[in-house]
N, C-alpha and C positions, 0 to 999 in steps of 0.2 A: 520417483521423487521421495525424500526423505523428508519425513515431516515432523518439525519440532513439536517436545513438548508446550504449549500455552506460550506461543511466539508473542511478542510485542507487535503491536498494529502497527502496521506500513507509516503511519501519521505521527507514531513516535520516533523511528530513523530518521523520518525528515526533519522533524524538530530536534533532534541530535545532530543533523548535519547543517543545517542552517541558522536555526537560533543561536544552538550552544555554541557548534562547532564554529563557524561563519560569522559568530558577534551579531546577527542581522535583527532587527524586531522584525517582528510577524509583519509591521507596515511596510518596512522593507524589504524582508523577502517576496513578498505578494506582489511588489511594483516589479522587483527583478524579475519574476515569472510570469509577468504579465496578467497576472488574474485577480482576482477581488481580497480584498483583505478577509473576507467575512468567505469566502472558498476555501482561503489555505486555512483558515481559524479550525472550521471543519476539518480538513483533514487533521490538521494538528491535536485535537482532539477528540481524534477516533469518532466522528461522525459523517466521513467518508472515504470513501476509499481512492487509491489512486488510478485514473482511468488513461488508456493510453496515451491521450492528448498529455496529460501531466507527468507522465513519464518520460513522454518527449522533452516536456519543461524542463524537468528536474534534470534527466540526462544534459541538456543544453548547459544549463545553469551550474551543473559542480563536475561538470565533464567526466562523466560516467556512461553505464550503457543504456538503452531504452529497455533493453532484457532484462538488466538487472533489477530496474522496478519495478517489472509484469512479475520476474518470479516471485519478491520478496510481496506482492501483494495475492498474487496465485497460490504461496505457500498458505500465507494466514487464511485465505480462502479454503485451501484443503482444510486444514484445522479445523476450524471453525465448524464445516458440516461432517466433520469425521464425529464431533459430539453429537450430534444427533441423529448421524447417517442409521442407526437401531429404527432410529422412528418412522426410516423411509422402506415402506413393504415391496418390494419388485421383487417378483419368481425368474429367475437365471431362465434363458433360452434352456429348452431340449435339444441335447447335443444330434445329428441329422442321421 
């Protein structure tokens, strides 16, 4: 997997695909996905992440893939702990 420079949070695509993209308020994207205004708020701003259930949503809702939002949310995951992965000590198995 190829992992971007300081990607943009999964919570900003979405707010590109639905607020901007889609016209929608945050009220109304929320009822179309089913979930709570104060849920997608979070995610839209980068204070969650997306979990498969909302991947499902999202795929449902702008007819895309459910893979596509695990990766874009798995990549920023890599990222993420690739900045601190120094800090995590683990000694490599002894080859047998």
């Amino acid at each position: 997997m190829t992992i971007m420079h300081n990607p943009l949070h999964p919570g900003e695509i979405v707010k590109d695909a639905l607020i901007d993209g889609a016209a929608l308020s945050i009220t109304e994207a929320a009822h179309k996905l089913g979930i709570s205004r104060t849920a997608l708020s979070r995610l839209l701003n980068g204070h969650s992440n997306i979990s498969p259930e909302m991947a499902v949503r999202l795929s449902k809702l702008l007819d895309t893939s459910i893979i596509m939002w695990i990766n874009i949310q798995a990549q920023y995951d890599a990222w993420q702990i690739s900045q601190i992965s120094h800090k995590i000590k683990v000694k490599p198995l002894k080859a047998a």
